[in-house]
C-alpha positions as CSV (number, residue, x, y, z in Angstrom):
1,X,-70.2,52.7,-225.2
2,X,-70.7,50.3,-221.8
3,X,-68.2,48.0,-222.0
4,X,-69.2,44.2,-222.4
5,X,-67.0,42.8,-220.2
6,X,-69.0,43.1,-217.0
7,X,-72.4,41.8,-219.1
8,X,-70.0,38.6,-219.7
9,X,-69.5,38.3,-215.9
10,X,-72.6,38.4,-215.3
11,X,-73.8,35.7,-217.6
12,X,-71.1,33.8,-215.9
13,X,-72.0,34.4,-212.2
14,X,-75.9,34.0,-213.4
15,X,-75.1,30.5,-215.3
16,X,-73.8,29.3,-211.9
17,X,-75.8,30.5,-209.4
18,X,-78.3,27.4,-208.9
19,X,-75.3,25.0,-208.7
20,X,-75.6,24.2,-205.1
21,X,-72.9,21.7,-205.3
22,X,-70.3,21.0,-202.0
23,X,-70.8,22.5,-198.5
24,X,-69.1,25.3,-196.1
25,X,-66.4,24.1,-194.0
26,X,-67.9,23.2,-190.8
27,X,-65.0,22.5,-188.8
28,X,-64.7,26.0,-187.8
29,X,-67.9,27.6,-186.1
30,X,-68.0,30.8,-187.9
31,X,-68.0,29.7,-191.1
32,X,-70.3,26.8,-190.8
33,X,-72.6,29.4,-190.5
34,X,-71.7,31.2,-193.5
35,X,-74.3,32.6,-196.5
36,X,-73.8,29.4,-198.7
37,X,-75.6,31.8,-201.7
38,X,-73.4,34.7,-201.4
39,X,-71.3,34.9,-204.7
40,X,-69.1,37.4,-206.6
41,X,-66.8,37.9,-209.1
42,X,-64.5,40.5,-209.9
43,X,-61.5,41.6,-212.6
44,X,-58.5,43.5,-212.3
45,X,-56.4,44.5,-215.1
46,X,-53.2,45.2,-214.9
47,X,-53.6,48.1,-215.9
48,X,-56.0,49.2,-213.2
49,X,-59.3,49.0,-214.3
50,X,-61.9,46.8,-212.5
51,X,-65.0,45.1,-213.2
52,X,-67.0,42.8,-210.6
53,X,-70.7,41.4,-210.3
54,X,-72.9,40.1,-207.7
55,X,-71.8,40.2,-204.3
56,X,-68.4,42.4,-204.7
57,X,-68.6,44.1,-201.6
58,X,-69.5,41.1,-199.1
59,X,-66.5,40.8,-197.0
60,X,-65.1,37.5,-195.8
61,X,-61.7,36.2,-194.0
62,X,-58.9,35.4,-196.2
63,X,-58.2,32.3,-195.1
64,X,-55.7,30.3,-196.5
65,X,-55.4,32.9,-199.5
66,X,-53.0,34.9,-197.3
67,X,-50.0,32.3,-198.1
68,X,-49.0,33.1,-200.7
69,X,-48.9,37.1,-200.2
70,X,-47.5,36.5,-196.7
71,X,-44.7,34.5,-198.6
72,X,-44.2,37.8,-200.7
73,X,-43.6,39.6,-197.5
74,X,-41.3,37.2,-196.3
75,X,-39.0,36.9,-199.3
76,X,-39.3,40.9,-199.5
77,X,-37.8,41.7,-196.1
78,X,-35.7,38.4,-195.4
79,X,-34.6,37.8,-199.0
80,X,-35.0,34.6,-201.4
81,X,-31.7,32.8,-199.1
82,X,-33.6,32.9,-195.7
83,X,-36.7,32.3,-197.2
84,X,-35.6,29.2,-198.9
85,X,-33.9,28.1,-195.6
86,X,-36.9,27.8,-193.6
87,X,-39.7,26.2,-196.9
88,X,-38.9,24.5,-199.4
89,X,-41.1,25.2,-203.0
90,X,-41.8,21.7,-203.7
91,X,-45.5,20.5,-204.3
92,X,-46.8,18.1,-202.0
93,X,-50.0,16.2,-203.6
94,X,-51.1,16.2,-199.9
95,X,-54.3,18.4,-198.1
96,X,-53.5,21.3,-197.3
97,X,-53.2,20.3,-193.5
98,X,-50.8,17.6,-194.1
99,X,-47.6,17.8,-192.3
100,X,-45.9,17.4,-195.2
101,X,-42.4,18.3,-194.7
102,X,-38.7,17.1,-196.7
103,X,-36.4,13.9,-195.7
104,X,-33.2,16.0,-194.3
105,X,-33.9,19.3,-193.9
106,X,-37.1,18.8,-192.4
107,X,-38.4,22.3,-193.9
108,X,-41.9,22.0,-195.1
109,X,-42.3,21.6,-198.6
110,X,-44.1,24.6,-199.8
111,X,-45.7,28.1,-198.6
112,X,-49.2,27.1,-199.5
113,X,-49.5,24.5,-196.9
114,X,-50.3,25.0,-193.9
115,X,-46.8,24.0,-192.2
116,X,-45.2,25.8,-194.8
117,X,-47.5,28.9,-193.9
118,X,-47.0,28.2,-190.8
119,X,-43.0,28.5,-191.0
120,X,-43.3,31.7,-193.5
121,X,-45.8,33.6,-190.8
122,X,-42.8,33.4,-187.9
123,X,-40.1,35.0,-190.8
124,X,-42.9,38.5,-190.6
125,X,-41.5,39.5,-186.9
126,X,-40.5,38.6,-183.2
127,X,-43.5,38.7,-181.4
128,X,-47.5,38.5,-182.4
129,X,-48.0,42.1,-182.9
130,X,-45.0,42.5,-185.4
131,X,-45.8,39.5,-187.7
132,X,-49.5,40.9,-187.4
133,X,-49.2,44.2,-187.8
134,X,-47.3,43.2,-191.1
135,X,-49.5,40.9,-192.2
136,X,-52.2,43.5,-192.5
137,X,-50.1,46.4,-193.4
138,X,-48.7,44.6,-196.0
139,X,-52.3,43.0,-197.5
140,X,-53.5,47.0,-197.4
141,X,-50.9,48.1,-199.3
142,X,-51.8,45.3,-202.0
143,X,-55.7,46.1,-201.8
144,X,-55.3,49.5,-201.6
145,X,-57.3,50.4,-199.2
146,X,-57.0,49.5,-195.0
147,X,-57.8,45.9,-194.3
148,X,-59.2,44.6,-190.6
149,X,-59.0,41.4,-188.8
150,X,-62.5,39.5,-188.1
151,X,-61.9,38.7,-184.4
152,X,-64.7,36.4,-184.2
153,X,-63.1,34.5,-187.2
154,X,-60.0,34.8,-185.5
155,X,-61.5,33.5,-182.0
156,X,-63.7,30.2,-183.6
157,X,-60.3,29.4,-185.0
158,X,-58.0,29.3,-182.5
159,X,-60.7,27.4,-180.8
160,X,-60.6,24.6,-183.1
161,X,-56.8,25.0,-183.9
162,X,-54.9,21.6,-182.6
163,X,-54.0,20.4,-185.9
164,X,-52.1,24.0,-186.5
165,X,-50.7,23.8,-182.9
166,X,-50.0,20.0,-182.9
167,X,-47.7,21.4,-186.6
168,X,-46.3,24.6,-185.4
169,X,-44.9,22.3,-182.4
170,X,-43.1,19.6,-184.7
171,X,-42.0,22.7,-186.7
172,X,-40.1,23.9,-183.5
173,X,-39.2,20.5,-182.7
174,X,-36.9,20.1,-185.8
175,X,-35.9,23.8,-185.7
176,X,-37.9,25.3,-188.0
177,X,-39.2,28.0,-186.4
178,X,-38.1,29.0,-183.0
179,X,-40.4,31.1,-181.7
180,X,-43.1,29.6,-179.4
181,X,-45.7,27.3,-181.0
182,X,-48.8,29.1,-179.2
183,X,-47.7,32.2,-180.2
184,X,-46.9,31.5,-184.3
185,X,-50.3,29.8,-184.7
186,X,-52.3,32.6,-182.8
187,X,-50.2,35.2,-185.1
188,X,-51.0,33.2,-188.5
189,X,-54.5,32.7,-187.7
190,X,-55.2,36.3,-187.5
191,X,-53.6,36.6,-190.9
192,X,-55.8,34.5,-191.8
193,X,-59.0,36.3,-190.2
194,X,-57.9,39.5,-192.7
195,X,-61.2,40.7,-194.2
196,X,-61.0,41.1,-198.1
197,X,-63.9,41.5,-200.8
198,X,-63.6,39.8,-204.3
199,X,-62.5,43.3,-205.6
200,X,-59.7,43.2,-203.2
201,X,-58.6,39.7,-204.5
202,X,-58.6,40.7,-207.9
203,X,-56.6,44.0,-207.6
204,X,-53.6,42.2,-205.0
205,X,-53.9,39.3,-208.1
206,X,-53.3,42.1,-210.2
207,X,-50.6,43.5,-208.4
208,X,-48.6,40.4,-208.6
209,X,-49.4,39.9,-212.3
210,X,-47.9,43.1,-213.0
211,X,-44.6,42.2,-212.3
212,X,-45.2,43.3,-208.4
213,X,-46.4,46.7,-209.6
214,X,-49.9,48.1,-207.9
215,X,-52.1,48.7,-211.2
216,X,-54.1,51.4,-209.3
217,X,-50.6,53.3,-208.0
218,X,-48.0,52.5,-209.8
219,X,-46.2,51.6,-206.8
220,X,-43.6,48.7,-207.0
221,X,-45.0,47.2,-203.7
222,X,-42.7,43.7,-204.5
223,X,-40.0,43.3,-206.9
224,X,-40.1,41.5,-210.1
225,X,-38.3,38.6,-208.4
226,X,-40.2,38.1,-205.8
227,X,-43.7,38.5,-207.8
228,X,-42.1,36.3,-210.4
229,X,-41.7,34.0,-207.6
230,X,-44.8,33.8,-205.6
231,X,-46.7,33.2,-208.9
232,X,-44.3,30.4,-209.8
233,X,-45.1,28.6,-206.7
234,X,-48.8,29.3,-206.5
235,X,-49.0,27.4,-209.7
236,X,-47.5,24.5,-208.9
237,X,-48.7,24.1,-205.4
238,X,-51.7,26.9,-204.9
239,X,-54.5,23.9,-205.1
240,X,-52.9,21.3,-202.8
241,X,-53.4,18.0,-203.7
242,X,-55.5,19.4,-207.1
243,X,-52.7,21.7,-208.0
244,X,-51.8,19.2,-211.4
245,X,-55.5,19.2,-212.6
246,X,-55.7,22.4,-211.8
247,X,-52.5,24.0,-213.9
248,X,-53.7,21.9,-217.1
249,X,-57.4,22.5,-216.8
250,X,-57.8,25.9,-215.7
251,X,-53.8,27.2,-216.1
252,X,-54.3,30.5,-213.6
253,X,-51.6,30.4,-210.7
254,X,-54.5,30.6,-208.4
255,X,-54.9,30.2,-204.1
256,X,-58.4,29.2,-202.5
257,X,-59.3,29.4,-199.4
258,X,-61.7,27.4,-196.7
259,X,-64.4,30.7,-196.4
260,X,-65.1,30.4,-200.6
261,X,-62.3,32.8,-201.6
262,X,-60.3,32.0,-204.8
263,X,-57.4,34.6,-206.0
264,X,-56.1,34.1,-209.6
265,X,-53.4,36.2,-211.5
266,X,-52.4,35.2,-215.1
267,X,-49.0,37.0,-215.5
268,X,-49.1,40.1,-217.7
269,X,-52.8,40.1,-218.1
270,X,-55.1,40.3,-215.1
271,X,-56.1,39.5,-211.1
272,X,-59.5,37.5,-210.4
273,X,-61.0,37.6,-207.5
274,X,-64.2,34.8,-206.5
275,X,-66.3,34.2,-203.6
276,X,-68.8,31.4,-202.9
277,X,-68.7,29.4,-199.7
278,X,-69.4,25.7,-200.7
279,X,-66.8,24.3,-201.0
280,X,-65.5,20.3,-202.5
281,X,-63.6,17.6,-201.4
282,X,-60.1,19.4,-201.6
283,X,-61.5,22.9,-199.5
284,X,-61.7,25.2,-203.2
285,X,-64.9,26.7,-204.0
286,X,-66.9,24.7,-206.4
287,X,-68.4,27.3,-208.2
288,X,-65.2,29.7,-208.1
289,X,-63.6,26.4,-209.7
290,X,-66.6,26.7,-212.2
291,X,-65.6,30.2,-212.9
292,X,-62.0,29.7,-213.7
293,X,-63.0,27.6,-215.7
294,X,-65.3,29.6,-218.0
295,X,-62.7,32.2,-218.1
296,X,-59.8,29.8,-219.3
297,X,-62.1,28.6,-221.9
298,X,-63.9,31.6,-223.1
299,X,-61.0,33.8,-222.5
300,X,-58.0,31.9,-223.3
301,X,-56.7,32.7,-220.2
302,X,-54.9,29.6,-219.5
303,X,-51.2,30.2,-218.8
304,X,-49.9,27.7,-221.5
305,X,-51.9,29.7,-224.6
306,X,-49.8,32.5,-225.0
307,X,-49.5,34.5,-228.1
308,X,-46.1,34.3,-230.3
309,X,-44.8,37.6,-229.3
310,X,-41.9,37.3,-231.7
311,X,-44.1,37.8,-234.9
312,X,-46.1,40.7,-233.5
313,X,-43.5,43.6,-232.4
314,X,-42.3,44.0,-235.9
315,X,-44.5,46.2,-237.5
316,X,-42.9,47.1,-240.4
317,X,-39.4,47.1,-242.0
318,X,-39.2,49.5,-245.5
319,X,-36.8,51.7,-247.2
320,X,-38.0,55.5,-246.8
321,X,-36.1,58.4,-248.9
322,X,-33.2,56.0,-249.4
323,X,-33.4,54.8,-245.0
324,X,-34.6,51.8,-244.0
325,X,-36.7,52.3,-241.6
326,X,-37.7,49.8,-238.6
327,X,-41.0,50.4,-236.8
328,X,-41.3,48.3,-233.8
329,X,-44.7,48.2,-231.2
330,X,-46.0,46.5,-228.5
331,X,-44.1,44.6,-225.7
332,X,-40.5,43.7,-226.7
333,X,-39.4,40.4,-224.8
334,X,-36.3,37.8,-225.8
335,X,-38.7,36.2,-228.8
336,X,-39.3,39.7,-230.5
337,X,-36.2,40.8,-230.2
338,X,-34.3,38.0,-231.6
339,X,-37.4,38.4,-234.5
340,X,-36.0,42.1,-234.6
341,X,-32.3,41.1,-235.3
342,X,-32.8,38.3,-237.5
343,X,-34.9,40.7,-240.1
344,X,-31.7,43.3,-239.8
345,X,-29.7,40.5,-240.3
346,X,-31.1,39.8,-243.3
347,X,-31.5,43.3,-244.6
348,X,-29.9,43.8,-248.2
349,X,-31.3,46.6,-248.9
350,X,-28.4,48.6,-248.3
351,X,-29.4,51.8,-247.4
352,X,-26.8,53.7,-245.2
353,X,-29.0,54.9,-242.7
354,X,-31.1,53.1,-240.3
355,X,-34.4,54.1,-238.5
356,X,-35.4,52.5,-235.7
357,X,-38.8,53.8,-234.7
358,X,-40.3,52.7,-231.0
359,X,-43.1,55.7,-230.9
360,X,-45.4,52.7,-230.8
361,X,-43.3,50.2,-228.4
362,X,-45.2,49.8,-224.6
363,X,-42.3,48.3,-223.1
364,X,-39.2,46.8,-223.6
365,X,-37.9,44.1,-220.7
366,X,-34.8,44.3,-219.9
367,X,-33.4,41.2,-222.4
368,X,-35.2,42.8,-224.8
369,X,-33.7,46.4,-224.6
370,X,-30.4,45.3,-224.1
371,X,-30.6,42.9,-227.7
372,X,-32.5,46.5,-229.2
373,X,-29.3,48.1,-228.4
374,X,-26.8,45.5,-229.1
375,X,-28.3,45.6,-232.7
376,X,-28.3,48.8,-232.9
377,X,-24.4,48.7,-232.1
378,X,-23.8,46.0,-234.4
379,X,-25.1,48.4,-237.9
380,X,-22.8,51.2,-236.6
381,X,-19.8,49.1,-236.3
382,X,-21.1,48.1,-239.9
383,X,-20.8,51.7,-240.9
384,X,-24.2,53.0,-240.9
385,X,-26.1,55.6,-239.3
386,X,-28.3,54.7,-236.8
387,X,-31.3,56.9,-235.9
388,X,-33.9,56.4,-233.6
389,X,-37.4,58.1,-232.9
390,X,-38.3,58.1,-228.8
391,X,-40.8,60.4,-228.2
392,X,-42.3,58.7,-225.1
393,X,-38.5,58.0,-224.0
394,X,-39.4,53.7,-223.7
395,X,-35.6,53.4,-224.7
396,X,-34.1,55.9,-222.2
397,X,-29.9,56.5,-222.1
398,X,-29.6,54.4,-225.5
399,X,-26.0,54.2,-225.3
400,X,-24.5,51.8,-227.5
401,X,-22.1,49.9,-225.6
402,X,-18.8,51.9,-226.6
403,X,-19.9,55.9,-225.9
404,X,-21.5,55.8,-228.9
405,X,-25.1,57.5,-229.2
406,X,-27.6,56.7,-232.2
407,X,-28.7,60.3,-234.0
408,X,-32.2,61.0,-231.9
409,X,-34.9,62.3,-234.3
């Protein structure tokens, strides 16, 4: 069977494709003279499977999409503290090129500007080639696969890159960053010159909405923190002065970008990846815009519509051969545990022995296995026998609490 999934993308990409709506930033050379037409879409699952139509393999900078994975970096190797000293997480409801920065401290008030990308870029290193050589490194790791820098991109920029400058040197001013201006802004523009395809978006999207786990490798490339993190702060300031609209219309933490790129990732579920030049008032892609769209509706991908997850993980609860025996499944968070303990709670069927069955559970977080257990504990100190059936290990060193193991069957 041919999955259906790419067919629906492709009704989507065809349904836009005559919308010639907005125009390609002409403020920088090289992209005024962009392929307005070019446009792809593209899917990754969490748990690494792709899908992508139309122009998936078309390259194009990264633009201001780098922010918030540079901001990853940054919290990775200087940790949440230094981070937080140098940019703030505040939304601004300014353009993205405002020098938007807070009252006292002066830091700027969020990664996904550009002062606040500006400030993040000079935590990456101590000269040009460190903070670069990271930048790319660190965007390759995501992608899987090597990344490059579009030099001419790199080179129209810098041309026309005063307003970055005429920032980077107020940033220095209040002690912000301390490195020279010149050097920051030439080092961030060539993160933002990164080449990436829509596949690429979608799969570092993916990465980050799978808990910071690469869904092609497995690797834990950021920690759960800092991808919890990054997303938090790409949805409430990732679309500037739309950001509000954004959240409550489309609900993706999403990142555009000046070229046509726009990265989504919907925790748990997936990394999108768009690419169509023209752009509207605020710099996003209008029909990438169009395409979130679809997929929040159609999909019911919006970030507020989430599933009870309480009411789901208990899959049965039955005496067996005189044993009542709990059979749990799927993902077990805070909601479906407590579900878990309020139906042993309430158990009066009195049967001395209980089975608790995960052979069907994906996952437990770590709230959840630590209420599993605690429950667990709670019916022996009541006296019973407590079983469990692990075969694929999800509830690994079940200890009790006090030395005490449950009977493993």
């Amino acid at each position: 069977m041919k999955s259906p999934v790419p067919d629906y993308l492709r009704e989507v990409l065809d349904s836009l494709a005559d919308n010639s709506d907005g125009a390609v930033a002409d403020y920088i050379p090289d992209l005024k003279n962009a392929n307005p037409d070019v446009f792809g879409i593209a899917v990754t699952t969490v748990d690494g499977r792709t899908h992508a139509v139309g122009d998936d393999e078309t390259e194009f900078s990264i633009q201001s999409i780098s922010k918030p994975f540079a901001y990853a970096a940054a919290l990775t190797d200087r940790g949440f503290d230094a981070v937080a000293n140098t940019v703030g997480v505040e939304p601004s409801g300014e353009a993205f090129n405002e020098l938007s920065l807070e009252g006292e401290s002066r830091r700027p008030k969020n990664p996904m500007i550009n002062a606040g990308a500006i400030a993040t870029h000079s935590l990456l290193g101590g000269s040009v080639d460190e903070r670069v050589t990271k930048a790319v490194d660190f965007f390759s790791t995501l992608a899987g696969r090597r990344l490059s820098i579009d030099e001419s991109v790199c080179r129209s920029e810098m041309d026309t890159a005063d307003r970055n400058l005429a920032i980077a040197h107020m940033l220095r001013n209040y002690g912000i960053i301390d490195d020279e201006a010149h050097s920051i802004v030439e080092g961030y523009t060539s993160q933002c010159s990164i080449n990436v395809t829509v596949r690429d978006l979608a799969v570092m999207g993916a990465t980050l909405a799978n808990a910071g786990v690469h869904p092609a490798t497995g690797d834990q490339v950021v920690s759960r923190a800092v991808a919890r993190q990054t997303l938090s702060v790409m949805a409430g300031a990732g679309m500037y002065d739309a950001a509000g609209h954004w959240l409550t219309r489309v609900g993706i933490p999403a990142k555009s970008g000046v070229a046509g790129g726009l990265l989504g990732a919907l925790p748990g579920q997936a990394g999108v990846g768009v690419f169509s030049p023209r752009l509207d008032s605020h710099g996003n892609s209008v029909r990438g815009v169009k395409v979130f769209e679809r997929l929040s509706d159609d999909m019911g991908l919006h970030l507020m519509e989430a599933e009870p997850y309480g009411s789901s993980v208990l899959r049965d609860i039955r005496v067996v051969d005189g044993e009542l025996r709990v059979e749990l499944q799927g993902v077990i968070q805070f909601t479906g545990a407590e579900n878990i303990l309020d139906a042993l709670e309430n158990d009066d069927s009195g049967a001395g022995t209980v089975v608790v069955d995960v052979s069907r559970v994906d996952r437990l977080s770590d709230v959840g296995r630590r209420m599993v257990l605690e429950g667990m504990r709670r019916l022996a100190l009541d006296d019973r026998t407590v079983a469990l059936i692990d075969p694929d290990g999800v509830l690994p060193d079940p200890d009790l609490g006090d030395g005490r193991f449950p009977e493993i069957r």
